[in-house]
N, C-alpha and C positions, 0 to 999 in steps of 0.2 A: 583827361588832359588838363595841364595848369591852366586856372584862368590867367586871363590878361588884365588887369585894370585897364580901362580906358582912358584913362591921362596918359598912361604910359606909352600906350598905341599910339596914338596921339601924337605923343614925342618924335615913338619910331617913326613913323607915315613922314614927320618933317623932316628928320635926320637922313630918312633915304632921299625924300624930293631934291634934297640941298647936295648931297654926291651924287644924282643923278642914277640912282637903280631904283627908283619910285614904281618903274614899269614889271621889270620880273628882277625883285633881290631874289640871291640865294640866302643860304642859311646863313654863310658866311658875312655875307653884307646886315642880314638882322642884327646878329651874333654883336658885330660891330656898334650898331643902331643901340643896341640895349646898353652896350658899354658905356658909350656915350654920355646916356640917360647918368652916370652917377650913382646907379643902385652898384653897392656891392655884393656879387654873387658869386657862389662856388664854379668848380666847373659841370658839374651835375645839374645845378639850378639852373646856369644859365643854358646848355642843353637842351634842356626842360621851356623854359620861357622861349625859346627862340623857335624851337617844333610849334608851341601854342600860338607864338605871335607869327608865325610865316602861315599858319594856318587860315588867322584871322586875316593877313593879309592880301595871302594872294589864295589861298583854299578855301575849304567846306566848314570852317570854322569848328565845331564841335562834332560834324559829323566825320570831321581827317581821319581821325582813328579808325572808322570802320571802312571810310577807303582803303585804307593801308593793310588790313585783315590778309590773309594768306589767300589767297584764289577769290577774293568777293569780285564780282562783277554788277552789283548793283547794288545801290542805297536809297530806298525810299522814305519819303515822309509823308505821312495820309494825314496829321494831325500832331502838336504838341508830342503827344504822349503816344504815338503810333508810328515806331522807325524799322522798320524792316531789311535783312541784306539777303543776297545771297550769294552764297560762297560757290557755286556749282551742282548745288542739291535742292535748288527750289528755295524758297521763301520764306525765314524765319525771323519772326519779331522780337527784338531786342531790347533790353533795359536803361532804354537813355528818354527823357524828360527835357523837351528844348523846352520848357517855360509855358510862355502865351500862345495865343495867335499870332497875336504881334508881333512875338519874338522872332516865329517860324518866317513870316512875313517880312521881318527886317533884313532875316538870313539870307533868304531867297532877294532881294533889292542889292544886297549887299558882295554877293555872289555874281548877279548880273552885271553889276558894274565893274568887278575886277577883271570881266571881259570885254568891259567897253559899250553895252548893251543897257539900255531903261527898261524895267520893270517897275508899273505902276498902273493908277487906274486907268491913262489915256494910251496905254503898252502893256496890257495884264499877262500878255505870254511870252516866253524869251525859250529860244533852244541856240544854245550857243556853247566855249568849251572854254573852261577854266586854263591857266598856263600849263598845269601838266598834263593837259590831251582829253582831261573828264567831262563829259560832253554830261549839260545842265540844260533839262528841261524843268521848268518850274511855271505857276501858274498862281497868279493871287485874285482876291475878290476884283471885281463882280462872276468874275471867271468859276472860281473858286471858291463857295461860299464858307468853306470852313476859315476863312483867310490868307491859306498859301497851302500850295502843293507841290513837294520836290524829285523828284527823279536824278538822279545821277551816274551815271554809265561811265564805269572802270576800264580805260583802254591799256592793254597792255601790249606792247609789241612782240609779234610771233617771232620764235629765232628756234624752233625746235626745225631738226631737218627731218627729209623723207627715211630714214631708217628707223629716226626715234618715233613717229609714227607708224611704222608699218611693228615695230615692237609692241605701240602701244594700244594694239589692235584698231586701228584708225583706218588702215588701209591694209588688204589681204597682199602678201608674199605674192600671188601670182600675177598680180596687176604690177608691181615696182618695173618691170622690165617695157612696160609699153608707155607709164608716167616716164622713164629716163627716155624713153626715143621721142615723146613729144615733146621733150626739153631740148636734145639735142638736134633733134629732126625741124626744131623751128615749126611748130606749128603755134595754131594762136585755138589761143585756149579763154574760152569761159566757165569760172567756176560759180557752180550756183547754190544755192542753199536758203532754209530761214537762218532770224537771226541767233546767232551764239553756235550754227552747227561748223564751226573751224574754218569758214571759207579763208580768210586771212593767215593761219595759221598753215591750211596746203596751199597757198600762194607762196608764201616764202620759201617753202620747205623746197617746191618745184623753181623758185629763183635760186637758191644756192646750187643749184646743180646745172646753171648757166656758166660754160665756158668763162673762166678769168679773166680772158683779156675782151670780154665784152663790156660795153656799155650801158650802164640798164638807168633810165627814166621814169623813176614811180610818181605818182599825180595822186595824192588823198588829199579827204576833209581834213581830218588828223592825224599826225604819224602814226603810224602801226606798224607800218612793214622795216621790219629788220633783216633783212637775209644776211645769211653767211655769204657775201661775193664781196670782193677788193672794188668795184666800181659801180657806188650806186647815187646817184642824184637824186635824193626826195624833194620833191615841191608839195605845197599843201597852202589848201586853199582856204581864203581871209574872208568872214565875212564884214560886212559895212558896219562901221562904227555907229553911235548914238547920232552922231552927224547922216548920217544916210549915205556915206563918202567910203574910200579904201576899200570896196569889194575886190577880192578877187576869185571869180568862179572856177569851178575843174575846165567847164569849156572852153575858159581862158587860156587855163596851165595844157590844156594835152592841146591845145593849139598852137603856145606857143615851145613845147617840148620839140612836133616835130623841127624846129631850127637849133636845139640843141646836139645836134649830130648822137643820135640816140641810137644803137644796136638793137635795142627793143623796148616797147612802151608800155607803161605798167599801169594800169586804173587801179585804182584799190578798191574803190565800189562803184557801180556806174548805178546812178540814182534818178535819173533827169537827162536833160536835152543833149549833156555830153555825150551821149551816145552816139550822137551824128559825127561829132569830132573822132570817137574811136574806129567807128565804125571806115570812117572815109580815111583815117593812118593806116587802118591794118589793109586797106585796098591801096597805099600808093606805094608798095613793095617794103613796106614797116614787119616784115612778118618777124615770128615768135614773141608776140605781143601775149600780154595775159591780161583779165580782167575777171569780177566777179560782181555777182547782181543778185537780189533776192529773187526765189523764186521755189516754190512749192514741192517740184518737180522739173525733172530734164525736156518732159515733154508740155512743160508750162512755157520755155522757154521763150517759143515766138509770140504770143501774145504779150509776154512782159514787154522783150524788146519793141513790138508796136505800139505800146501803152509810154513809154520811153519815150521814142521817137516820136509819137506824136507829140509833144512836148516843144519838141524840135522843129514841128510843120514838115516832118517826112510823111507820106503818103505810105499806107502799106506798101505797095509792091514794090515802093523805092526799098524799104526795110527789108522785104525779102531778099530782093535781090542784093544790097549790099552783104546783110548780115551771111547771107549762102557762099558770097565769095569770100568774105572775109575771115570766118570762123571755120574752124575744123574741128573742133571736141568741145563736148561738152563735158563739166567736171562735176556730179550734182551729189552734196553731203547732206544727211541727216541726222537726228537728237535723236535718240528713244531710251530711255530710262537711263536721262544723263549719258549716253554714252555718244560720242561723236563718232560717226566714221563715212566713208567715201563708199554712195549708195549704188550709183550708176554711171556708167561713163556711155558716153553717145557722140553721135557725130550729127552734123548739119548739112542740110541738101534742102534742093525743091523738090515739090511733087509736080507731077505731073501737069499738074494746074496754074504752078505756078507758085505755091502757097510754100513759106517757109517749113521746112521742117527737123525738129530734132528726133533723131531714131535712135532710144535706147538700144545697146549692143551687149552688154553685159549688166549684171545688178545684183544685190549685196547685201542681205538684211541684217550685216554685223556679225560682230564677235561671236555673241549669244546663238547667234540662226545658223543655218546650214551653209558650206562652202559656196561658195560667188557662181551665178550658174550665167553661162554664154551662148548667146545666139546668133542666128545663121550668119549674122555680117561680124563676128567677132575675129574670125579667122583671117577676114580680110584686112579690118582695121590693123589687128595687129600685124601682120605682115608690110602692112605700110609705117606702121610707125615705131614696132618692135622690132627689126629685120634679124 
């Protein structure tokens, strides 16, 4: 990437404050910025300068380019001279040289700030997200004794639908007819997974196949969800400024969604106390709600949600009992050698005791493994929700 002289940044940084795009310019507004400055440059060169200087300004500075890489989903830095990405094949170290400690240390200060966040020694750890959605965890001394350490996590948003999935062995042929009746049948759906196994990606795919003249209310950290639908409201949630001021939480947004006359309510990840707020919309006739949560296994699932809700000062059996009426499937996706696909699908009930439970009903070991084998409650589910 061209460097930028720093006078000339400089220049930029004030030419933007002074028209007022200081906060998110595009290229367009650098572009302008650089003109300004009096250097005369081709149209190539300035191109060039304006990618480098929007990089430095509102991005990963030297590490943009390896954002930008074709499928990377993540950019680490362990050290100067130690950058690693990876593209969807696991972990490969690269030939880029940021300088010092201190250089890597400025990047990362430099970085937090374009978020609004302090990074320093009385603030040594920041997780926060750059203006184009790249969520930056970074860490410097005393934390950090090498001087700083960067993480950077590539969001892309999902806009593939369920066909082009189920082509690209993601989900088996025999399952798409009981996915379409729990989209159209209005059920509420939790998809689960670790991270990177597509949960976002069969979220969307099951939004686009939401009736057009509905209403849909997505609530994320960060954009993500794109569905193919004519009506969709994203909200996404703020965290507090270097002031400790301007929060705004998910519990906030899917609180105040239900007074957006919503058709149905969208989590993009339930991480924390929002649960309480999901959980008590999909019980006050919000149904065809979807949401997704980390989680190992389908049959991990009520212990996450407890571990959640406590969070919230729910009591287990208050969690059983909402989660049992509120949920009807579970969605659960896994990774194995890079390949994503949709492992189990199950349903949610009590036992007999009382105790939440999810029951596996059919499961999947992939493209690679043997066709998807079904049990005894499979015939039922699908008659409920495939008719």
């Amino acid at each position: 990437m061209t460097a930028v002289d720093p006078a000339l940044l400089d220049g930029v940084r004030a030419r933007l404050r002074s028209v007022g795009a200081a906060e998110a310019p595009d290229d367009a507004d650098v572009a302008e910025a650089l003109r300004a400055s009096g250097r005369v440059l081709g149209s190539d060169a300035l191109a060039d300068l304006t990618r480098a200087a929007r990089a430095e300004l509102t991005g990963a500075g030297p590490l943009q380019p390896l954002l930008e890489l074709p499928g990377v989903t993540d950019v680490l830095v362990n050290a100067p001279d130690q950058v690693w990405v990876d593209q969807g094949d696991g972990l490969h170290r690269v030939d880029l040289h940021l300088g010092t400690p201190a250089d890597v240390r400025a990047l990362a200060v430099r970085m937090a700030a374009v978020t609004g966040q302090r990074l320093d020694d009385a603030s040594p750890v920041v997780d926060a997200r750059l203006p184009d959605g790249t969520r930056l965890h970074a860490a410097v001394e005393p934390v950090a004794p090498c001087g700083a350490v960067v993480a950077l996590r590539v969001l892309r948003q999902a806009t593939l639908d369920l066909a082009a999935l189920t082509a690209g062995g993601a989900v088996p042929p025999v399952w798409t007819p009981l996915l379409h009746g729990l989209v159209q049948g209005r059920a509420n759906v939790l998809i689960t997974g670790g991270t990177g196994t597509g949960k976002t990606t069969l979220l969307a795919a099951l939004l686009a196949l939401v009736p057009p003249d509905e209403r849909l209310l997505t609530v994320e950290e960060a954009r993500e969800l794109a569905p193919r639908h004519p009506h969709v409201v994203g909200l996404a949630a703020r965290r507090a400024n270097v002031e400790g001021v301007g929060e705004v939480t998910l519990t906030d947004l899917v609180r105040g969604a239900l007074r957006m006359r919503p058709d149905r309510i969208v989590l993009g990840e339930c991480r924390g106390a929002e649960v309480r707020e999901l959980l008590l919309a999909l019980n006050t006739g919000h149904d065809g709600g979807m949401a997704t949560v980390h989680a190992n296994a389908a049959e991990h699932v009520p212990a996450r949600l407890e571990a959640l809700a406590a969070l919230a000062g729910m009591p287990r059996q208050a969690v059983a009992g909402q989660a049992a009426a509120a949920l009807d499937v579970v969605l659960h996706l896994r990774r194995r050698r890079d390949v994503r696909h949709l492992a189990q699908i199950a349903t949610v009930d009590r036992s007999d005791e009382g105790e939440l439970e999810v029951r596996p009903v059919a499961t999947w070991e992939g493209p690679l493994g043997p066709p998807p084998s079904a049990g005894p409650a499979w015939e039922r589910t699908e008659a409920r929700w495939a008719p």
